[in-house]
ROKOL-191796 format. One line per field, with one value per residue (C-alpha): residue number from 1; residue in one letter; x, y, z. Coordinates in pm, whole numbers, always signed. Layout:
<tormis>
num c(NUM ...)
residuo c(A ...)
c1 c(X ...)
c2 c(Y ...)
c3 c(Z ...)
</tormis>
This chain:
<tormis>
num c(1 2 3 4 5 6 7 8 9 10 11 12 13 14 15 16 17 18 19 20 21 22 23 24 25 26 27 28 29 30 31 32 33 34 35 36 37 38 39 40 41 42 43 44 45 46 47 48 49 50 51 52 53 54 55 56 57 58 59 60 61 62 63 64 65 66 67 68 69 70 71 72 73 74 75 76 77 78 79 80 81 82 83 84 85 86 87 88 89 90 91 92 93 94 95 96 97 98 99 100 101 102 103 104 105 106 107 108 109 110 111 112 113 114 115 116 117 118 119 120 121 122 123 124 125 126 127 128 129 130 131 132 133 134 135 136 137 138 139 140 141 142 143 144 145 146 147 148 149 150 151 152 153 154 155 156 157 158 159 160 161 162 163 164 165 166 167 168 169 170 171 172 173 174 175 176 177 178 179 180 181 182 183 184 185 186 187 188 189 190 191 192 193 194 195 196 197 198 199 200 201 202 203 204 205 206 207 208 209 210 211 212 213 214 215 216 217 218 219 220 221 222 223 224 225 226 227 228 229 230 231 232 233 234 235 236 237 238 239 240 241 242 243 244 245 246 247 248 249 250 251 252 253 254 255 256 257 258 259 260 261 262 263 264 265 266 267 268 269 270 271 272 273 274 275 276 277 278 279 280 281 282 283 284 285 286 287 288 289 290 291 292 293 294 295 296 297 298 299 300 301 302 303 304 305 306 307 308 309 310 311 312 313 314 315 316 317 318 319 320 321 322 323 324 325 326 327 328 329 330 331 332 333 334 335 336 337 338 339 340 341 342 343 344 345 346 347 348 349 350 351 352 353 354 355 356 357 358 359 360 361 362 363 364 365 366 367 368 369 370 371 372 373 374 375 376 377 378 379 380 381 382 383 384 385 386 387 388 389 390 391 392 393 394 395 396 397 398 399 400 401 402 403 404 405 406 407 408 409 410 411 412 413 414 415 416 417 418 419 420 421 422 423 424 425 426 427 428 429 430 431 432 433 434 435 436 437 438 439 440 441 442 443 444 445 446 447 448 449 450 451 452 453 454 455 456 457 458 459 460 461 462 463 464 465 466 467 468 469 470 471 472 473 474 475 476 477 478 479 480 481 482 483 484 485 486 487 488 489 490 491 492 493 494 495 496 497 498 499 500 501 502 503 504 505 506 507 508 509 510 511 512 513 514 515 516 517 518 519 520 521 522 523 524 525 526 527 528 529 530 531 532 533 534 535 536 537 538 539 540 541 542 543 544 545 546 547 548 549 550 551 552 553 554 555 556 557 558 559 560 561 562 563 564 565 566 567 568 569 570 571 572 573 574 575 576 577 578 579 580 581 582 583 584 585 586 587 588 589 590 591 592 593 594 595 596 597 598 599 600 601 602 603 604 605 606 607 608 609 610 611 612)
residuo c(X X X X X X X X X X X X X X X X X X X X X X X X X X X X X X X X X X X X X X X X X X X X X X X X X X X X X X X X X X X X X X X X X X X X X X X X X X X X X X X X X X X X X X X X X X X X X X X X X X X X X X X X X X X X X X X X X X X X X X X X X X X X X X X X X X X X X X X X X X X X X X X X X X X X X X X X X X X X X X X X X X X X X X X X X X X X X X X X X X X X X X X X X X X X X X X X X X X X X X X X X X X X X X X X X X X X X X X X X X X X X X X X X X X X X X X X X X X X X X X X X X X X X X X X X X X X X X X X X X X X X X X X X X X X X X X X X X X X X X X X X X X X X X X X X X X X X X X X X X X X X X X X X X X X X X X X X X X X X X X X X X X X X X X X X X X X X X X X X X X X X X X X X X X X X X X X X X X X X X X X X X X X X X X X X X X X X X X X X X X X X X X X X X X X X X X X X X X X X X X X X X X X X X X X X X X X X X X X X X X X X X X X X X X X X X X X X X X X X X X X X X X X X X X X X X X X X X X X X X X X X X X X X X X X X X X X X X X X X X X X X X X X X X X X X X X X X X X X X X X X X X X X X X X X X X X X X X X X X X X X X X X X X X X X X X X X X X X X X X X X X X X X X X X X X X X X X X X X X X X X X X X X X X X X X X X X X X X X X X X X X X X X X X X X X X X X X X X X X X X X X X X X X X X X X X X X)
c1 c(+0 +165 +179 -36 -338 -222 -288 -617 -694 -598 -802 -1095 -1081 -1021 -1343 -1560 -1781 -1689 -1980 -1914 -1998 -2084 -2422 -2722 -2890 -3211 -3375 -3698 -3784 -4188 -4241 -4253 -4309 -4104 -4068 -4364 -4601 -4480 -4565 -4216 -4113 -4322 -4674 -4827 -4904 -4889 -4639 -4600 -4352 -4147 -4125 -4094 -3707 -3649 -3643 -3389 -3200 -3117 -3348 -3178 -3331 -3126 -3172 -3227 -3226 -3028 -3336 -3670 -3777 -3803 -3536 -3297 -3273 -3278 -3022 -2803 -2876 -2774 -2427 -2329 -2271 -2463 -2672 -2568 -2220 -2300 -2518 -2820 -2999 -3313 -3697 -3761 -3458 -3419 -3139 -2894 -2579 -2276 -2100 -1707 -1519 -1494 -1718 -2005 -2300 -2274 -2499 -2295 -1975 -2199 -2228 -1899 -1853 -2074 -2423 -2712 -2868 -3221 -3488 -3839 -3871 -3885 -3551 -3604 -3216 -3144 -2772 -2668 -2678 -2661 -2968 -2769 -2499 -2672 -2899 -2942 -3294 -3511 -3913 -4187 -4141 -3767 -3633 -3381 -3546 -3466 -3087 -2885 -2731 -2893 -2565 -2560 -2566 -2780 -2906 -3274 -3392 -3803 -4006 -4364 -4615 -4881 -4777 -4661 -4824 -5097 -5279 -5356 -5490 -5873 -6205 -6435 -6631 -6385 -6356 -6707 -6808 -6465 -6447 -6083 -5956 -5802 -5988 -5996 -6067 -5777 -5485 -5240 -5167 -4839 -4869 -4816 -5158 -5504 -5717 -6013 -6153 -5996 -5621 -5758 -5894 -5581 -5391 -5566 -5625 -5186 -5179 -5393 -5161 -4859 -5031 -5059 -4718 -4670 -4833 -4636 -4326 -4450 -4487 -4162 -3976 -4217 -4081 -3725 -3828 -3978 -3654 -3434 -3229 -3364 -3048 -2822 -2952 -2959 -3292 -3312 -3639 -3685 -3855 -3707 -3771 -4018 -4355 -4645 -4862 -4805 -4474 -4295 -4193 -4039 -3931 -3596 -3758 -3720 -4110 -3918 -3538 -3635 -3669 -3732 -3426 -3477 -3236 -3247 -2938 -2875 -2797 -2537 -2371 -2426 -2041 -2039 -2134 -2101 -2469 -2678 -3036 -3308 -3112 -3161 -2858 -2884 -2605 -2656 -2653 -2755 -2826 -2496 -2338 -2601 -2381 -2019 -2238 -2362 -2043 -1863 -2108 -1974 -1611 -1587 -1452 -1628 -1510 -1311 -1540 -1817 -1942 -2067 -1900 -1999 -2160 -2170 -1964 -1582 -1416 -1713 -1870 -2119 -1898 -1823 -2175 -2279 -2072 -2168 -2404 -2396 -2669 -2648 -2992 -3085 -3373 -3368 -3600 -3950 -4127 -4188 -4142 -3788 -3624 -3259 -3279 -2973 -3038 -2782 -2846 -2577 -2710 -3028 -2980 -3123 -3022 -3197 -2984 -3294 -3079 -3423 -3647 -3839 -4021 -4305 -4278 -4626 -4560 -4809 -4646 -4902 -4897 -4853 -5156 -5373 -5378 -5712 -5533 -5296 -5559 -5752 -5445 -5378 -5741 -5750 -5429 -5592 -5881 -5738 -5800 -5468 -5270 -4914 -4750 -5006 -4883 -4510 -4560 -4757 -4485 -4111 -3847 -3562 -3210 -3131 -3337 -3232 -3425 -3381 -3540 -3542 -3769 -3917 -3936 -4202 -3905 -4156 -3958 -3688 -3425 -3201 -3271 -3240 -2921 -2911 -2876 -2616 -2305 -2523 -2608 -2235 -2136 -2385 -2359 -1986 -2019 -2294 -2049 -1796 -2021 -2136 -1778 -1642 -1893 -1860 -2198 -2309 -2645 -2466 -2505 -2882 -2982 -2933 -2597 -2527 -2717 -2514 -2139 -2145 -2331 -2030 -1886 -2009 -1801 -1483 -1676 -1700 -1356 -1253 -1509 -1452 -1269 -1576 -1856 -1685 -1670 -2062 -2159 -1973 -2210 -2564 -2393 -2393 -2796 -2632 -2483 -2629 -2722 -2462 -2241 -2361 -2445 -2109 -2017 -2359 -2368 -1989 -2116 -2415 -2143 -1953 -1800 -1881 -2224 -2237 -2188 -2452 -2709 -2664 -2670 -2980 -3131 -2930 -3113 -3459 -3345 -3264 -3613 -3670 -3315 -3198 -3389 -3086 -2968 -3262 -3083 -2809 -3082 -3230 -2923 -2929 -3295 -3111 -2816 -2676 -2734 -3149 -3137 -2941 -3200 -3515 -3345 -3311 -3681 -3769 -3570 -3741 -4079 -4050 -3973 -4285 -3973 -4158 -4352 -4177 -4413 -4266 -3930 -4011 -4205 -3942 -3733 -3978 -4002 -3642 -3479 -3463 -3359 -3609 -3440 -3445 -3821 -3872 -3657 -3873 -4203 -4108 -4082 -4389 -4630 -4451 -4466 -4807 -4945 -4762 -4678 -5030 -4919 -5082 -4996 -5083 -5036 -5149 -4798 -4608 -4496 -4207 -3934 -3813 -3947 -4213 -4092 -4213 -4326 -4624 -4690 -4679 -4871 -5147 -5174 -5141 -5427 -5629 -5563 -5454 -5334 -5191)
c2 c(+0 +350 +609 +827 +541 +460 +794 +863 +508 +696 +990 +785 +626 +896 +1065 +714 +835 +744 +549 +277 -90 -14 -158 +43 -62 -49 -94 -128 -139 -191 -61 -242 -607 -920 -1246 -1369 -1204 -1335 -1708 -1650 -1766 -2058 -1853 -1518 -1338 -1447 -1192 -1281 -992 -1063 -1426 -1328 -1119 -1440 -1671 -1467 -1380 -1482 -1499 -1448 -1688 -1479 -1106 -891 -510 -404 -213 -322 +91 +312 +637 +394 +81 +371 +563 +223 +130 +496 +530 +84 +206 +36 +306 +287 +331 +642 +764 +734 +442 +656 +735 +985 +1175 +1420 +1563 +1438 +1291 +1380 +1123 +1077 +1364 +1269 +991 +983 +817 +553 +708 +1031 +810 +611 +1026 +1126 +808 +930 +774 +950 +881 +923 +900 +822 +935 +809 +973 +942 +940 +1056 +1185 +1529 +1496 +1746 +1630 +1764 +1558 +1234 +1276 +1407 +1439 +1330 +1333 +1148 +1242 +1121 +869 +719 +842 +1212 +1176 +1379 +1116 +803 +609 +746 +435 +520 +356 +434 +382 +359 +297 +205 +324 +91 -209 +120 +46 +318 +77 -120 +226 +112 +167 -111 +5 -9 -357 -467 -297 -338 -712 -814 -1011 -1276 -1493 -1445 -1750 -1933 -1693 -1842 -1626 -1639 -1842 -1509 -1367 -1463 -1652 -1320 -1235 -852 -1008 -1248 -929 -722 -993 -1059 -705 -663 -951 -774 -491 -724 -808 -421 -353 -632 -498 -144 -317 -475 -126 -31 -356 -266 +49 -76 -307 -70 +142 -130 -162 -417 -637 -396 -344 -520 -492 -552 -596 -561 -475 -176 -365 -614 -574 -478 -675 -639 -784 -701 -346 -192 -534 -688 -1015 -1202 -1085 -751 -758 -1052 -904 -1073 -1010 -1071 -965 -987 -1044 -935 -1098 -833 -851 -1138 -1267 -1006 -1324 -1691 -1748 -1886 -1710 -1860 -2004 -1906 -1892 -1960 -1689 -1427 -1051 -698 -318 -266 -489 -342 -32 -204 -394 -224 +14 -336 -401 -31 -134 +102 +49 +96 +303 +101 +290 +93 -190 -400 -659 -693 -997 -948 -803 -875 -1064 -1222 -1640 -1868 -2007 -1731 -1603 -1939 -1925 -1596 -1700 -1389 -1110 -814 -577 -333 -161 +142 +406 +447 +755 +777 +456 +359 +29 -129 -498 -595 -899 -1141 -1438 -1751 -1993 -2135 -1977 -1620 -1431 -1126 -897 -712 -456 -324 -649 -502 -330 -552 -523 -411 -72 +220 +334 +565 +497 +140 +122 +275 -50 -200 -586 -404 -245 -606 -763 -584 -578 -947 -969 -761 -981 -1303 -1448 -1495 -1843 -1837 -1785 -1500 -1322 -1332 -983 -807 -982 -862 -1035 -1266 -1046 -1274 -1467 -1786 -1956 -2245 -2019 -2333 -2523 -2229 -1929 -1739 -1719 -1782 -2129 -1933 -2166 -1971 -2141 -2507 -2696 -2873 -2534 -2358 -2416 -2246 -1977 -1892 -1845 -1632 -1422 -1415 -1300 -1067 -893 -884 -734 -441 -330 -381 -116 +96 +86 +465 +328 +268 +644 +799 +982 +1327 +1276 +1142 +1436 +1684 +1517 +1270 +1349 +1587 +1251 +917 +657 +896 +952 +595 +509 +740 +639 +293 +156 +323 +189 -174 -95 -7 -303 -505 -358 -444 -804 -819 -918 -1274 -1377 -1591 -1283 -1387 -1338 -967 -843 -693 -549 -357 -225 -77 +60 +218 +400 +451 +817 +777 +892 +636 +392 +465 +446 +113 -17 +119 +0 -363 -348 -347 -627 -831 -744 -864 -1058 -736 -569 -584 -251 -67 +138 +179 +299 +528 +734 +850 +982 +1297 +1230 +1546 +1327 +1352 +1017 +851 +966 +837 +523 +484 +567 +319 -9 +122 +167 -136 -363 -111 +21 +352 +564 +673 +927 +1243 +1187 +1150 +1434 +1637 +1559 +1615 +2001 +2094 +1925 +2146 +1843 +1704 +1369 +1358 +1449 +1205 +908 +996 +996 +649 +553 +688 +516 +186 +208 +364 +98 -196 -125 +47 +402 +707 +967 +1378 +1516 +1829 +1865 +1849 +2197 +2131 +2317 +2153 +2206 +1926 +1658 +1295 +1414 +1534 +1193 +1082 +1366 +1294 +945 +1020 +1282 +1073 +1108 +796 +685 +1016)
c3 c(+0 -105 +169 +16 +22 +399 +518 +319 +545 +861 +780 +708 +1079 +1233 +1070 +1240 +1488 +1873 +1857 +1587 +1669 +2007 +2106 +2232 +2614 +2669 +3053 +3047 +3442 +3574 +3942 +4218 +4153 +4272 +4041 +4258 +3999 +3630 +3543 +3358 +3710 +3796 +3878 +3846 +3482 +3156 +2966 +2579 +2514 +2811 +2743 +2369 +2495 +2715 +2448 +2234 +2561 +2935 +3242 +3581 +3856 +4137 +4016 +4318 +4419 +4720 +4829 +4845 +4799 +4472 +4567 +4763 +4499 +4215 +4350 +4403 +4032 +3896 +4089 +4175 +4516 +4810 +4963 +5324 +5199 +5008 +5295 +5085 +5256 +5377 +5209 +5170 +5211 +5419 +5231 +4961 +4958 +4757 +4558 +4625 +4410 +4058 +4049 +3859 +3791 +3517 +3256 +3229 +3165 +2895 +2770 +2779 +2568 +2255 +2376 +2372 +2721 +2752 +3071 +3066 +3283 +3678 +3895 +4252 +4358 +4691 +4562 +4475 +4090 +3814 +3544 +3232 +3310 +3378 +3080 +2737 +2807 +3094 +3053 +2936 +2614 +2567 +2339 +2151 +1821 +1936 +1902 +1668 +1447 +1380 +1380 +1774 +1992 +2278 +2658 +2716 +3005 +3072 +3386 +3390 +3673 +3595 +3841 +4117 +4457 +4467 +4182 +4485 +4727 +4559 +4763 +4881 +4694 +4366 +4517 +4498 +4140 +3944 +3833 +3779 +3475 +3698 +3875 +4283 +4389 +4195 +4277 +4524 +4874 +5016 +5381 +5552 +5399 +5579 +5264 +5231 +4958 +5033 +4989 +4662 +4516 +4588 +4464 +4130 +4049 +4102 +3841 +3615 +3615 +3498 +3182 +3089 +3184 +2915 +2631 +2718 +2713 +2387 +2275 +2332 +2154 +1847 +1796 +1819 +1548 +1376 +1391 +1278 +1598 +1783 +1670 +1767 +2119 +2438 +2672 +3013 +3175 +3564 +3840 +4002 +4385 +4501 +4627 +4612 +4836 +5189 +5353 +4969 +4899 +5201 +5340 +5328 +5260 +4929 +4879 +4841 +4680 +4439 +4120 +3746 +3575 +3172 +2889 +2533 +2342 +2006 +1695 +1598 +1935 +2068 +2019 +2342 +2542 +2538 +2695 +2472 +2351 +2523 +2853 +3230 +3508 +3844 +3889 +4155 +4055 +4178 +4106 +4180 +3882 +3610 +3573 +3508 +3271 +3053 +3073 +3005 +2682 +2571 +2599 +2945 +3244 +3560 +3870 +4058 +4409 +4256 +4417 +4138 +3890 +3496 +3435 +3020 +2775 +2767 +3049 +3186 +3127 +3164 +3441 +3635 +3618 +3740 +4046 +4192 +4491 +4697 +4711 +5001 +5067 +5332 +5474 +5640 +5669 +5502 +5493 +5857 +5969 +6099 +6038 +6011 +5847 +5645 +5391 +5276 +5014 +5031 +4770 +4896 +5235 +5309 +5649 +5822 +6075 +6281 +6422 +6520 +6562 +6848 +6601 +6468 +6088 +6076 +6287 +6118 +5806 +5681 +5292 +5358 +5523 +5249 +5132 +5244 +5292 +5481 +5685 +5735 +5807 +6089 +6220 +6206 +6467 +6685 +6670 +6705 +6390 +6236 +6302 +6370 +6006 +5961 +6318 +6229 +6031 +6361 +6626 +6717 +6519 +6643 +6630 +6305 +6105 +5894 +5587 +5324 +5071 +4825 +5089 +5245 +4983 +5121 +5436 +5714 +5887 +6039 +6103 +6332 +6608 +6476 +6620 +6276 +6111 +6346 +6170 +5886 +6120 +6220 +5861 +5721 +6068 +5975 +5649 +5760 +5987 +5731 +5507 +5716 +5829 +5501 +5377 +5678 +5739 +5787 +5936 +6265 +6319 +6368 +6044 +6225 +6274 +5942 +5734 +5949 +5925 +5665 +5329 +5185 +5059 +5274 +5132 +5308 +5588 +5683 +5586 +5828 +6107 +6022 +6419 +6509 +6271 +6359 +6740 +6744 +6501 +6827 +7050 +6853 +6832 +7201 +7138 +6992 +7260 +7558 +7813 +8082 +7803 +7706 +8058 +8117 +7809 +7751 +8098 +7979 +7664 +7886 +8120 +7786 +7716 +7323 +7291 +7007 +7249 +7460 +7174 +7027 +7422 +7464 +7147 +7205 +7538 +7398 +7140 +7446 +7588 +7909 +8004 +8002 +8300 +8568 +8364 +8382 +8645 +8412 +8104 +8385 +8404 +8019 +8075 +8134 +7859 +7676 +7361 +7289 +7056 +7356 +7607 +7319 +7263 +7694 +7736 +7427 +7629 +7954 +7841 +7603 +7922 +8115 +8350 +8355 +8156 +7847 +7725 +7950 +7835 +7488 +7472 +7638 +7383 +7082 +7217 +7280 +6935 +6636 +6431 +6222 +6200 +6558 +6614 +6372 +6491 +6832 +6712 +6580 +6900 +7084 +6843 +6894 +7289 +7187 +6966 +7089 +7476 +7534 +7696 +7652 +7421 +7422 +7104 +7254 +7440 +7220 +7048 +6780 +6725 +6422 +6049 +5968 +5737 +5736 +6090 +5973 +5879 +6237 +6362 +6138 +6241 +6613 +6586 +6477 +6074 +5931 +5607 +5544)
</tormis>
């Protein structure tokens, strides 16, 4: 070849687009349902177009979301990093966090790479983000189509409402005059749910809602064909948590991280993997490996502060797919209702740290309970009506929780407990602990003190509270150890001069329940503490255990803060010694100091108000 033809060649290449032979994502992401909804896997909806991308692609038995909540799993999915690592682990938010300097979420690195990213048109992230950056264009009316150069590979991303958990806020009287396509009588409850015909209807009228988010989806793969690109673009289907009966979405059981994973693989790049089209995979993946993987599919290389894997595109394999058996979650804070649940998958084996299990799962959580099977649920405890399977959700948890998911997957056999099952038990506690310091879990501190310390970059916050974060994960483990075994060591952290210290006592304390009443004269010192969440979470353990009367001290407390987070955190805990311990509350004493927030949630309900 002469020199002159060599460099005409060089010009030539150097005039390709970025872009060239790069393949185009698509997620196409329906709200709030688990795999317990899609016959796809084993029972639930038929869903032709789904099934149609399964058969020229790969279904995921073990897909999951690391939270079972929209702005907490989205904001895991937009940046791979687990939320109580980032420090944005809590719904709603009560303010955002930044992301470490430099890094950015994965869709602005898929930008600065030549694709055209589009959003349509759900956010929710809980991270301080800069729209322009993330997106090319972000609303209901963006799409691919809208790019600026046909040749412009592109990731779309589109969420559908239809299956979102206010489909399910319906009237009796909706109840009793709209039929639903699916049949009530032949739907099959979970164990946990009483058999009335309020949960069949609930339950059928949910399924009915899968088959429309079908036909959208349908919609969406028709216009790709349409387009011509459908071979030159991988779609992911998923849910974006579990849910949305009861016990799924805002629960870190399987019922609320197990998500239907489905992607279609095309023709023109499907030498990108060596799965074959129309196969499933028992391999184990989260929200936190979707970004290295489609960044992976674009030739890209994730940030190495991420805390996902690829699991297509170069460097990955059937086999190594196949052996990744691992799944983390968490649960923190919804709306107004406080929780701290941490959720780890081993193979067949799924483990539950209740950090917080003193709190019945079902504790008033006002949008929750617009639900009407939610509302009969609970009104069938109270009643005495439920057996024991159906009580678990109304009852304190156990301090950790273990279940054979593949003989048990509706997790209500916990196993913890079982000598046959302890040397199970050690190893996923082992793992669990490993897990939480390894992340430096930020949920060891309250959210007040994390909103005003950590949120100008969490994942350096921890790292540098991390002796700390490990010492105080040491104290809530006390509650696993025989009592004669804890006594000492909580009564230390009681008398501690870390006010950190103090806190998770208290709050191990009321774990313990009653073994731990030889340190209520301990707890009764910290009434007075100069810390006002050590003082709520003293009164909590002693009115918990009916030591004293909690309510003076917590409503002390409610009018001197002038942290919302702290007010909030409290109010959490007068409606559980309210609804669960029986003491009176007087709304009418209490005169806040702080701005509103998801307190106004609680204040409705405590006036009187509910399902605000």
């Amino acid at each position: 070849m002469s020199f002159q033809r060599f460099s005409i060649l060089l010009a030539c290449l150097a005039l390709t687009p970025l872009w060239s032979k790069r393949p185009n994502v698509v997620f196409l992401v329906s709200e709030d349902n688990s795999i317990h909804y899609l016959k796809h896997y084993g029972y639930g909806a038929s869903a032709p177009n789904i099934e149609a991308l399964a058969a020229k692609g790969l279904t995921f038995n073990h897909a999951f979301s690391n939270s079972p909540v929209c702005s907490v799993a989205r904001s895991t999915l937009a940046t791979s990093i687990l939320a109580p690592r980032g420090g944005f682990q809590y719904h709603r938010k009560s303010a955002k966090a930044n992301l470490p300097k430099g890094y950015q979420p994965w869709s602005a690195m898929l930008r600065k790479a030549g694709y055209y990213a589009t959003n349509n048109s759900k956010t929710d992230y809980n991270f301080v983000h800069d729209m322009k950056k993330l997106w090319d264009a972000s609303s209901r009316k963006a799409s691919w189509r809208n790019r600026p150069d046909k040749e412009m590979p592109f990731f779309h991303m589109q969420s559908f409402a239809h299956s979102h958990e206010s489909s399910l806020h319906f009237s009796k009287g909706a109840m009793d005059s709209q039929k639903t396509g699916h049949d009530p009588a032949k739907v099959r409850l979970a164990p946990y749910f009483p058999d009335t015909q309020t949960f069949r209807y609930t339950h059928a009228r949910y399924l009915d809602r899968i088959e429309v988010i079908d036909e959208q989806i349908g919609a969406v793969i028709d216009k790709l064909r349409e387009d011509g690109l459908l071979e030159d673009t991988f779609v992911f289907y998923f849910g974006d948590h579990g849910g949305v009966l009861p016990r799924g979405k805002g629960y870190a059981y399987e019922s609320g991280l197990h998500v239907p994973l489905v992607i279609r693989i095309p023709e023109n790049f499907k030498h990108l993997t060596d799965h074959e089209r129309g196969t499933r995979t028992d391999g184990f993946v989260s929200f936190i490996d979707f970004g290295p993987t489609v960044l992976n599919l674009a030739g890209l290389k994730a940030n190495p502060l991420c805390d996902g894997r690829a699991f297509l595109g170069k460097g990955t394999s059937v086999k190594e797919l196949s052996s990744r058996d691992e799944a983390f979650g968490y649960a923190d804070r919804f709306d107004e209702k406080y929780d701290l649940v941490r959720f780890l998958r081993k193979g067949r084996y799924s483990y539950l740290r209740n950090l917080q299990g003193f709190y019945p799962d079902a504790l008033q959580n006002n949008y929750r309970y617009r639900m009407l099977a939610f509302t009969e649920w609970r009104n069938l405890f109270k009643q005495g009506k439920l057996n024991e399977i159906q009580s678990q959700f109304h009852r304190p948890r156990p301090a950790e929780q273990l279940f054979d998911v593949e003989k048990d997957p509706h997790e209500v056999n916990d196993l913890s407990g079982d000598p046959k099952h302890s040397e199970t038990l050690k190893e996923m506690r082992r793992l669990m602990q490993e897990k939480l310091r390894e992340i430096n879990d930020l949920s060891f501190f309250p959210e007040s003190h994390m909103v005003a310390n950590a949120l100008g970059d969490g994942v350096a916050y921890g790292r540098k509270r991390q002796a700390e974060i490990a010492r105080l994960a040491g104290i809530a483990d006390l509650a696993l150890l025989p009592w004669e075994e804890a006594r000492k060591p909580l009564a230390q952290a009681m008398a501690s001069d870390k006010e950190w210290d103090r806190y998770w006592a208290c709050i191990t304390a009321s774990v313990i329940g009653e073994s731990a009443k030889p340190l209520v004269a301990n707890a009764k010192k910290l009434l007075s503490d100069e810390n006002l969440m050590v003082r709520t979470r003293a009164a909590e353990f002693l009115g918990s255990i009916r030591a004293l009367d909690p309510m003076p001290t917590l409503i002390g407390i409610l009018n001197e803060s002038k942290s919302s987070q702290e007010v909030l955190l409290t109010f959490n805990t007068v409606v559980y010694l309210r609804d669960y311990k029986g003491y009176a509350f007087d709304l009418s004493k209490v005169n806040l100091k702080s701005k509103a927030g998801e307190s106004s949630r609680r204040t409705g309900y405590l006036s009187g108000k509910k399902n605000l």
